[in-house]
DSSP file (Angstrom, degrees, kcal/mol; ACC not computed):
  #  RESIDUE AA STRUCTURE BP1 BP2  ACC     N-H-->O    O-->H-N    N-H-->O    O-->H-N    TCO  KAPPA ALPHA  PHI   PSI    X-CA   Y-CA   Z-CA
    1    1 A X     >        0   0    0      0, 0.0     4,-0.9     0, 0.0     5,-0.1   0.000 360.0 360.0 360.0 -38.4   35.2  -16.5    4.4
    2    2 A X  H  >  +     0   0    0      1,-0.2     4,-3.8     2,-0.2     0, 0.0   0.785 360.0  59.4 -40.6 -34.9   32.3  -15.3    7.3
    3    3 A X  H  > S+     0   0    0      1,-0.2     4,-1.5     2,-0.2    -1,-0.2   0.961 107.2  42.8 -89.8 -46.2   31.7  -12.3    5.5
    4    4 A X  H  > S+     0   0    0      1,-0.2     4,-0.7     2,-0.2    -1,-0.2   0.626 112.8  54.7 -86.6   8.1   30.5  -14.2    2.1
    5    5 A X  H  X S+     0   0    0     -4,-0.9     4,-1.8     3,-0.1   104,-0.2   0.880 115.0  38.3 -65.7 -50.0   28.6  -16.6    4.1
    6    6 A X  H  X S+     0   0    0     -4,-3.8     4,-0.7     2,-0.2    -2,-0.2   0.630 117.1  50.7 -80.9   2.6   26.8  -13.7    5.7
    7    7 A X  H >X S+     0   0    0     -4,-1.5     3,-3.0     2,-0.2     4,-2.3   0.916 112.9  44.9 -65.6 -76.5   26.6  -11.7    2.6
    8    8 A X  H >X S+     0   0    0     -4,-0.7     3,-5.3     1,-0.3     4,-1.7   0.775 114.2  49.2 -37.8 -82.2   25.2  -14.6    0.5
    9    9 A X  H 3X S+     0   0    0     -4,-1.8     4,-1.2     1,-0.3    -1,-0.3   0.566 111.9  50.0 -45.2 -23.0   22.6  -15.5    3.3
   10   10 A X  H <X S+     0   0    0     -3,-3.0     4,-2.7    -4,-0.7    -1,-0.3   0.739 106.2  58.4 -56.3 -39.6   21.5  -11.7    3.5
   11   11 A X  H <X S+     0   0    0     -3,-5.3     4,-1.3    -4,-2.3     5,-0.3   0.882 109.0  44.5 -76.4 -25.7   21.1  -11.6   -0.3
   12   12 A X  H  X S+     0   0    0     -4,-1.7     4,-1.1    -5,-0.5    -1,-0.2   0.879 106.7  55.0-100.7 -22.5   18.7  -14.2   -0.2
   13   13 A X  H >X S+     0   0    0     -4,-1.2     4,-1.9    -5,-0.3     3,-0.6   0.978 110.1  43.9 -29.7 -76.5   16.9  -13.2    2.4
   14   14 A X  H 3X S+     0   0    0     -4,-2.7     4,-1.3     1,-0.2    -2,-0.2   0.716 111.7  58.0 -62.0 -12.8   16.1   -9.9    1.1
   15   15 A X  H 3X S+     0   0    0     -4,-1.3     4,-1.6     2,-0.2    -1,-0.2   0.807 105.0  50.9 -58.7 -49.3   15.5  -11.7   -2.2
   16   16 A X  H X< S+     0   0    0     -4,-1.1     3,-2.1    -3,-0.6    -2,-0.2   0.994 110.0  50.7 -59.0 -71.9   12.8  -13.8   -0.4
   17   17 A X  H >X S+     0   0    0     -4,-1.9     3,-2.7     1,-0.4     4,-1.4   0.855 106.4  59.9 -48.8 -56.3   11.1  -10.6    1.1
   18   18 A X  H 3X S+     0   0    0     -4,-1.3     4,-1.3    -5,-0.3    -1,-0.4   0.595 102.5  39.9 -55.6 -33.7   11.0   -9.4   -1.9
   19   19 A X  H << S+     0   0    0     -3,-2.1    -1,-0.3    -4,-1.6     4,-0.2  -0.012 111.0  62.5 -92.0  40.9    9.1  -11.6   -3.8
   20   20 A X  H <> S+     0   0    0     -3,-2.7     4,-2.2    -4,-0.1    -2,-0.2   0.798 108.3  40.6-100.3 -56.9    6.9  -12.0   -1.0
   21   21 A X  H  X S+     0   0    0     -4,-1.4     4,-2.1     2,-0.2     5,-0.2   0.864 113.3  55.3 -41.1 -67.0    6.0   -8.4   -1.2
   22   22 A X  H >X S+     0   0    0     -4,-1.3     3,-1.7    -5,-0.2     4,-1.7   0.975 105.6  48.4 -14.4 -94.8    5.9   -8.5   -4.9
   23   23 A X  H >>>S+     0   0    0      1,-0.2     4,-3.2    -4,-0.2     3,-1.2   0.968 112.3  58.5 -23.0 -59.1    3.2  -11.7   -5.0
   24   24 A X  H 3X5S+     0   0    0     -4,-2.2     4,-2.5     1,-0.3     5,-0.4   0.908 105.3  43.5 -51.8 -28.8    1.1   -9.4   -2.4
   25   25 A X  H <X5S+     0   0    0     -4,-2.1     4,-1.1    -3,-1.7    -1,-0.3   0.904 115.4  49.7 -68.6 -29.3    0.9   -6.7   -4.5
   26   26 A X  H <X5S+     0   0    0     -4,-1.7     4,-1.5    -3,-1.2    -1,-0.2   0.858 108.5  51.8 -76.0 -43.3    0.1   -9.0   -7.2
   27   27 A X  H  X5S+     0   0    0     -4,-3.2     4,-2.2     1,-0.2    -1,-0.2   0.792 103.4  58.0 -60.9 -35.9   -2.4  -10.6   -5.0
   28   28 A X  H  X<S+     0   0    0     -4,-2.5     4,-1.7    -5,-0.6    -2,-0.2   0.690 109.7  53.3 -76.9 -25.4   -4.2   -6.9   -4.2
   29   29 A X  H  X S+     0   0    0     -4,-1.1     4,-0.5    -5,-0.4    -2,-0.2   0.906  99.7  52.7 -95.3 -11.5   -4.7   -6.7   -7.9
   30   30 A X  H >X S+     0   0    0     -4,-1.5     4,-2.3     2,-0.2     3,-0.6   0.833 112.9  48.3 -49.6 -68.2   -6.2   -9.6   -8.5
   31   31 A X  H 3X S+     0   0    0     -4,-2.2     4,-4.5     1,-0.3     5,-0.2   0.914 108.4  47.3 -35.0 -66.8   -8.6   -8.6   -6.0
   32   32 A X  H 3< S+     0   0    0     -4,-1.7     4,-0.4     2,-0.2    -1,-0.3   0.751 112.6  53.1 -62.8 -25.8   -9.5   -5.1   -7.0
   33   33 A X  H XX S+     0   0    0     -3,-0.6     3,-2.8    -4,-0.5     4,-2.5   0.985 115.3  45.8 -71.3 -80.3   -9.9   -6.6  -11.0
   34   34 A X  H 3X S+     0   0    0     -4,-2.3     4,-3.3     1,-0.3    -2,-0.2   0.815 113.5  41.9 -37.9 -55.6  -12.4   -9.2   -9.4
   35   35 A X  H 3X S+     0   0    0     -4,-4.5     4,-1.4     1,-0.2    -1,-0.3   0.587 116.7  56.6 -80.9   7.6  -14.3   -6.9   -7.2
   36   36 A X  H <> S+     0   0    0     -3,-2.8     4,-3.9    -4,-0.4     5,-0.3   0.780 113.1  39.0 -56.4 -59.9  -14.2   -4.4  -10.5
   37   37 A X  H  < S+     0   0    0     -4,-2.5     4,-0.3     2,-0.2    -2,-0.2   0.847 111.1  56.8 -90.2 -15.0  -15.7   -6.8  -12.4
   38   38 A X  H >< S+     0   0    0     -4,-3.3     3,-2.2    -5,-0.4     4,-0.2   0.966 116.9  41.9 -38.4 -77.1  -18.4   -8.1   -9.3
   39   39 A X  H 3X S+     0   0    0     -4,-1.4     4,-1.9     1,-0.3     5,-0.3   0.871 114.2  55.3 -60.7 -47.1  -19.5   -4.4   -9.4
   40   40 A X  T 3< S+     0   0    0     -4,-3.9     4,-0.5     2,-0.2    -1,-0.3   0.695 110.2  39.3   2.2 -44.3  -19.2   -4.8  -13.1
   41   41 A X  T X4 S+     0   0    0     -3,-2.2     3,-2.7    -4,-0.3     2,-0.7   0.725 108.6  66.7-106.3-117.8  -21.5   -7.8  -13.5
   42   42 A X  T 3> S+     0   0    0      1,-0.3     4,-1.0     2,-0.3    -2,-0.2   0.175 109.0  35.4  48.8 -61.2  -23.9   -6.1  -10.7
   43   43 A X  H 3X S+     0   0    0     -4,-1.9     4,-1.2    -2,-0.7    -1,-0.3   0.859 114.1  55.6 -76.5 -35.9  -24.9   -2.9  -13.1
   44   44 A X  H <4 S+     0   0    0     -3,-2.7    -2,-0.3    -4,-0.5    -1,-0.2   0.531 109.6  47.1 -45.8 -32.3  -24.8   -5.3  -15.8
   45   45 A X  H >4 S+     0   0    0     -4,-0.3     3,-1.0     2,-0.1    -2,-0.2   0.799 113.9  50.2 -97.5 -49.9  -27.7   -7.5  -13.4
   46   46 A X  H 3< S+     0   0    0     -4,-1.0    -2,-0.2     1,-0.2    -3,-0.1   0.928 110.7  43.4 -85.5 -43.7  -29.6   -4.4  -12.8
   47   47 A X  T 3< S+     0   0    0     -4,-1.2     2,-0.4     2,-0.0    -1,-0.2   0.255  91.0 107.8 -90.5   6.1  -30.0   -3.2  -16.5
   48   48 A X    <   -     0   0    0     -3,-1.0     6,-0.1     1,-0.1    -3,-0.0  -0.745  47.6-171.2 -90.2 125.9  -30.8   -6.8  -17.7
   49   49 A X        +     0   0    0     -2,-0.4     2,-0.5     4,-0.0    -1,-0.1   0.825  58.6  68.4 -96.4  -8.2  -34.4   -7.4  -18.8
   50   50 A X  S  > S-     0   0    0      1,-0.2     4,-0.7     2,-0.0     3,-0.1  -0.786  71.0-138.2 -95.1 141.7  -34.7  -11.0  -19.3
   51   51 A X  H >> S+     0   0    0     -2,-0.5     4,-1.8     1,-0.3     3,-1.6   0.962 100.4  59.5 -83.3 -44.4  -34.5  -13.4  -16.8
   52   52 A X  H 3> S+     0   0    0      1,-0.3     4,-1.7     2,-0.2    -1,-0.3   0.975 110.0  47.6 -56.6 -28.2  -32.4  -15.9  -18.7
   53   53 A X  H 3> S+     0   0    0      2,-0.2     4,-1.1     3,-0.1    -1,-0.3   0.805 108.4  53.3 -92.1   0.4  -29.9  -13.2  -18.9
   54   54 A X  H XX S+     0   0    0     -3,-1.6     4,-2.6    -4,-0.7     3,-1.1   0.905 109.4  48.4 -63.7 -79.8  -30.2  -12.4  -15.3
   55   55 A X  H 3X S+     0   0    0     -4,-1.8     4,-3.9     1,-0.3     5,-0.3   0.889 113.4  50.4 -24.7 -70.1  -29.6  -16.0  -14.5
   56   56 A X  H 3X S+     0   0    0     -4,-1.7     4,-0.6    -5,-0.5    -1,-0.3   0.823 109.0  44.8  -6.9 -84.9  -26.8  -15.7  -16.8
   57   57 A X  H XX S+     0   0    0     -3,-1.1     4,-2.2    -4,-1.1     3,-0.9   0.832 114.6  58.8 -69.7 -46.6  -25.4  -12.6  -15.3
   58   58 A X  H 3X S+     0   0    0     -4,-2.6     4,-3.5     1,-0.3    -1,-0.2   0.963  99.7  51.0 -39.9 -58.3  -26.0  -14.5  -11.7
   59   59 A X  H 3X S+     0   0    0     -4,-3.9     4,-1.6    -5,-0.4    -1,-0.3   0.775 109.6  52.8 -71.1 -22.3  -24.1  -17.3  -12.3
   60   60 A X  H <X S+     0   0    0     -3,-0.9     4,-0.8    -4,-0.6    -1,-0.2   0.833 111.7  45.4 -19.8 -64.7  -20.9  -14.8  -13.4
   61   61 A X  H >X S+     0   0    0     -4,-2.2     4,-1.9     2,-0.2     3,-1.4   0.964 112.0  50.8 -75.5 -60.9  -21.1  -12.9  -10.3
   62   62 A X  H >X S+     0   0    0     -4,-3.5     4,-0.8     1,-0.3     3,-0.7   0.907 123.8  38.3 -37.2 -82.6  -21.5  -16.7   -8.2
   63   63 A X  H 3X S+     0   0    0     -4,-1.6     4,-1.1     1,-0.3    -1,-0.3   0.614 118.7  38.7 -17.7 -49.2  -18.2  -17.5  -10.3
   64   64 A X  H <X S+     0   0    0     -3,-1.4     4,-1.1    -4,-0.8    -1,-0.3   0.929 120.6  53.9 -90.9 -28.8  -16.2  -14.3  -10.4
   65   65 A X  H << S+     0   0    0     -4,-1.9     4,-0.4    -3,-0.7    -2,-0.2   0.553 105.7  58.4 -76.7 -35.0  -17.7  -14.2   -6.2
   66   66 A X  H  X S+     0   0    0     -4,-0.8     4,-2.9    -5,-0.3    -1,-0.3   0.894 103.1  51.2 -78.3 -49.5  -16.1  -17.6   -6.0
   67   67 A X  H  X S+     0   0    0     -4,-1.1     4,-2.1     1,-0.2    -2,-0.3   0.647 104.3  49.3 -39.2 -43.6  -12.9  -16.4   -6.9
   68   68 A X  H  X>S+     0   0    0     -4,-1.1     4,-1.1     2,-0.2     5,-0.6   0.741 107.6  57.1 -84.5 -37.4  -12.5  -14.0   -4.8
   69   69 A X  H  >5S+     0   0    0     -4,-0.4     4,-1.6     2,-0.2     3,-0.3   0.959 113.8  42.2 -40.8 -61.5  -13.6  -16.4   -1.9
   70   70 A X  H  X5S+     0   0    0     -4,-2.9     4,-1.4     1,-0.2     5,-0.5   0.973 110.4  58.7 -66.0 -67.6  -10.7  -18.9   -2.9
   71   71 A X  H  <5S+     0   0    0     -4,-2.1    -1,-0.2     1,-0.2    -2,-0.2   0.524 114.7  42.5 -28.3 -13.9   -7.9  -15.5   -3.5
   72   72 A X  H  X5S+     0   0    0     -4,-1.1     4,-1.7    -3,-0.3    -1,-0.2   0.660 108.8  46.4-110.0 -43.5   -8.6  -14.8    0.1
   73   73 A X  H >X<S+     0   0    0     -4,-1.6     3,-1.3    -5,-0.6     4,-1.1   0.941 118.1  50.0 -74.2 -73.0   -8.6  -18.0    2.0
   74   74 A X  H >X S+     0   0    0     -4,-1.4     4,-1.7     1,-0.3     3,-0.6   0.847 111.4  52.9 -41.4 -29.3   -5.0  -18.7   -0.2
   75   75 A X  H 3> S+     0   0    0     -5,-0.5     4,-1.3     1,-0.2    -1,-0.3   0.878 109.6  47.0 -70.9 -35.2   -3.9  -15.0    1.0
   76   76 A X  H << S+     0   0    0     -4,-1.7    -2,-0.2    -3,-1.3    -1,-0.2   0.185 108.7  50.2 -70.0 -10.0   -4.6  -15.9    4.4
   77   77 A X  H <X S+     0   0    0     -4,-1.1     4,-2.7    -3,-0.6     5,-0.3   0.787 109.9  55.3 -98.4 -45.7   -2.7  -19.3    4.4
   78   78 A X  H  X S+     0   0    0     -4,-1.7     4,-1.2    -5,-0.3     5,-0.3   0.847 103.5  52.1 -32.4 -59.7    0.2  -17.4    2.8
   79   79 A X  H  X S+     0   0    0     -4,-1.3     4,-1.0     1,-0.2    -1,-0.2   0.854 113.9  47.0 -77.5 -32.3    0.4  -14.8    5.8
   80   80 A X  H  > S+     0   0    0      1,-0.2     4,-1.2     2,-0.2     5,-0.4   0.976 110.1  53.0 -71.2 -52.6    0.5  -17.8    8.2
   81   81 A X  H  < S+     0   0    0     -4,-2.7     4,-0.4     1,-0.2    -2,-0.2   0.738 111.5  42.1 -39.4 -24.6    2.9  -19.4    6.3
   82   82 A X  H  X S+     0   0    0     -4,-1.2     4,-0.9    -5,-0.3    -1,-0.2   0.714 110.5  58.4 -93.2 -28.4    5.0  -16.7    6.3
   83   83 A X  H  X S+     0   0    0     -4,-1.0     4,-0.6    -5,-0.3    -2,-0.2   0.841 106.7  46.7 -48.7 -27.6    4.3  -16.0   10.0
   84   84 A X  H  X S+     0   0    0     -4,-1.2     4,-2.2     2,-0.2    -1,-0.2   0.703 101.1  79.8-119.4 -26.6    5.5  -19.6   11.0
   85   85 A X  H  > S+     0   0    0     -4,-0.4     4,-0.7    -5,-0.4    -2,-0.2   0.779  93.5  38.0 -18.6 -70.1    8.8  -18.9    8.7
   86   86 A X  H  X S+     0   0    0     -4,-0.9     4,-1.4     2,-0.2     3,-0.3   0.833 110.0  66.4 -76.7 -38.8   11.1  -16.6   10.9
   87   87 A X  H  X S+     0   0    0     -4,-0.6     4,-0.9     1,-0.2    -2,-0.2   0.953 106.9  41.4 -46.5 -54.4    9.9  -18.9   13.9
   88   88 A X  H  < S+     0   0    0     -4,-2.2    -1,-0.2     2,-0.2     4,-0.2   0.738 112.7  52.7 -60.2 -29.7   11.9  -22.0   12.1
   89   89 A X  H >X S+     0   0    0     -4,-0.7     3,-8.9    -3,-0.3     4,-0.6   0.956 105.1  58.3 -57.2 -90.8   15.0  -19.9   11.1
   90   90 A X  H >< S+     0   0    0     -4,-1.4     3,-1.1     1,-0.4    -1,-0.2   0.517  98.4  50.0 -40.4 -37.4   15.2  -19.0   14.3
   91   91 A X  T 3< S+     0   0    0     -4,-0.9    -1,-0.4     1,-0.3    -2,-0.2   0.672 109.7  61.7 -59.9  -7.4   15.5  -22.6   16.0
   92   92 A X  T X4 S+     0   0    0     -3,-8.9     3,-0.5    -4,-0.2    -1,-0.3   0.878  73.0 130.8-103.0 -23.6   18.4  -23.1   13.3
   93   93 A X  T << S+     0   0    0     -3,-1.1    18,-0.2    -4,-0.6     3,-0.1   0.160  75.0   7.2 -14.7 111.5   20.1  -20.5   14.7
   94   94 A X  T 3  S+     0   0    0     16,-4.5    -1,-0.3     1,-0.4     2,-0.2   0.857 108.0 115.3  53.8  41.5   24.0  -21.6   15.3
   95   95 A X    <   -     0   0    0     -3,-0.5    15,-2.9    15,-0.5    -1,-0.4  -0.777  55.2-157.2-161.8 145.0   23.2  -24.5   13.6
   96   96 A X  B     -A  109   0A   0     -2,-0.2    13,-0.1    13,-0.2     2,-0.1  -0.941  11.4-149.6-144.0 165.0   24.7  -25.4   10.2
   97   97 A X  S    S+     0   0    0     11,-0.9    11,-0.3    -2,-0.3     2,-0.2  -0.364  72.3  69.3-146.6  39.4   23.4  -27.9    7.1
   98   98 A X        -     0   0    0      9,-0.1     2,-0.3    -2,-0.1     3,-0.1  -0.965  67.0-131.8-172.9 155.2   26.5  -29.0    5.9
   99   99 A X    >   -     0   0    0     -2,-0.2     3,-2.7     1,-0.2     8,-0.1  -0.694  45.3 -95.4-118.3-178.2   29.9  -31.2    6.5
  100  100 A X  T 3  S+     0   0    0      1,-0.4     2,-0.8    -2,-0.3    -1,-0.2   0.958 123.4  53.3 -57.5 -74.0   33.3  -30.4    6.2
  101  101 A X  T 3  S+     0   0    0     -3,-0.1    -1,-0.4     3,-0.0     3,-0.1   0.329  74.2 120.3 -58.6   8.9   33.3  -32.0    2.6
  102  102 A X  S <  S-     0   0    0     -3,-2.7     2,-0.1    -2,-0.8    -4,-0.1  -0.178  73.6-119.7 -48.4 127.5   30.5  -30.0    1.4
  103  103 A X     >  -     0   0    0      1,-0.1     4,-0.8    -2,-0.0     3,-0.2  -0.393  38.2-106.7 -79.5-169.8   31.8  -27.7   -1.9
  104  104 A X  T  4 S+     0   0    0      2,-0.2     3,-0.5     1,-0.2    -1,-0.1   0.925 117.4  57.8 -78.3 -50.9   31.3  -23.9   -0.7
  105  105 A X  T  4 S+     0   0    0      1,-0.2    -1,-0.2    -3,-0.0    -3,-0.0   0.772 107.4  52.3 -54.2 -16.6   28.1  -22.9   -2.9
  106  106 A X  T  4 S+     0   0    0     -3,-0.2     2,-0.4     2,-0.0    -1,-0.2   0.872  94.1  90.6 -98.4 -33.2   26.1  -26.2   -1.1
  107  107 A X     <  +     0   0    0     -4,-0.8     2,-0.4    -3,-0.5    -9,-0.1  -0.367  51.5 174.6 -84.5 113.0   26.9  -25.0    2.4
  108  108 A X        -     0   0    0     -2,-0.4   -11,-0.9   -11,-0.3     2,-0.5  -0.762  10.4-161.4-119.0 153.3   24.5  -22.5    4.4
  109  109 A X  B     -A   96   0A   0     -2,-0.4     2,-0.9  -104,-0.2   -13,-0.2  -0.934  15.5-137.6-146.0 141.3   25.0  -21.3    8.2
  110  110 A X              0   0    0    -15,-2.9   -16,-4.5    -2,-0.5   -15,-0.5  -0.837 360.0 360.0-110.3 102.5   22.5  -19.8   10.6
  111  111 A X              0   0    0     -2,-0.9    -1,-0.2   -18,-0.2   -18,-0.1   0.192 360.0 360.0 -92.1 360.0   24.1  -16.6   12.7
């Protein structure tokens, strides 16, 4: 009965990591498509001759520029949040979140 408590609580761990890892990658591509389409916008800015369609092109780049601003500060709250993650596990440590009448699937235990 130990061994599929620490199974289950392993699987879901590595489950966790995993779309943690996932997201990031997801997050790095996000980025590189934005700063694609900055530099994009940018040649697009240089080759424009009319000012309203500079302005234009400006206010894109402010936009896409904005984006990336907001993708970064949220990438950075993530990495604390996960940072501050394993600290709380750890306090739970030999510590359990469930009583004796508890069915089996509801129950979780922190070795």
């Amino acid at each position: 009965m130990v061994g599929s408590i620490s199974s289950t609580s392993l699987l879901s761990s590595s489950s966790s990591s995993g779309s943690t890892l996932s997201s990031a990658a997801s997050v790095k591509a996000q980025k590189a498509e934005l700063e694609a389409q900055i530099a994009a916008k940018q040649t697009a800015l240089g080759e424009a001759k009319d000012d309203t369609a500079k302005a234009d092109i400006e206010k894109e780049i402010a936009a896409l520029k904005a984006q990336l601003a907001a993708l970064k500060a949220n990438e950075k709250t993530e990495a604390k949040q996960a940072e501050a993650q394993p600290k709380q596990e750890q306090s739970k440590i030999g510590t359990r979140n469930f009583s004796d009448d508890d069915p089996f699937g509801d129950r979780t235990l922190y070795v």
